[in-house]
Steps between C-alpha positions, in 0.01 A plus 500: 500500500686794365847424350703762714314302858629195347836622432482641866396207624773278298782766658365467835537129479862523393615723752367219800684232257835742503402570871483101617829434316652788676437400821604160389829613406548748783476083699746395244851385625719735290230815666635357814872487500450848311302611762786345755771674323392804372186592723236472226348266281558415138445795204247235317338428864433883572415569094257223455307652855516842385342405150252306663411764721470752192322283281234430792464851534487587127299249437211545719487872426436466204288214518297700675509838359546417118217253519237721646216586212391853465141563602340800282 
């Protein structure tokens, strides 16, 4: 394997990791009495979901892109 599919691949897997915990938090009893109070859930809850999201996205693009081998 090619270093920058592997480095795609190792980003990819961090964003589900930072994706699980987010949802995990977003369960969390301080996301709920700030969702009670305030309407939405914690800063950390929403930041660790939209990492997750970005690194998932990153991550497969250019685990797919970067790794592709040029055919001449």
């Amino acid at each position: 394997m090619q270093p920058p599919r592997i480095l795609g691949i190792l980003v990819f897997v961090a964003g589900i990791v930072l994706l699980i915990f987010g949802v995990a938090e977003m369960d969390s009893f301080s996301s709920q009495v700030s969702n009670f109070f305030t309407g939405s859930p914690t800063d950390r809850a929403v930041w660790l979901t939209i990492g997750g999201v970005v690194c998932i996205f990153a991550g497969g693009t250019s685990a797919m892109l970067l790794g592709r081998s040029v055919v001449r």
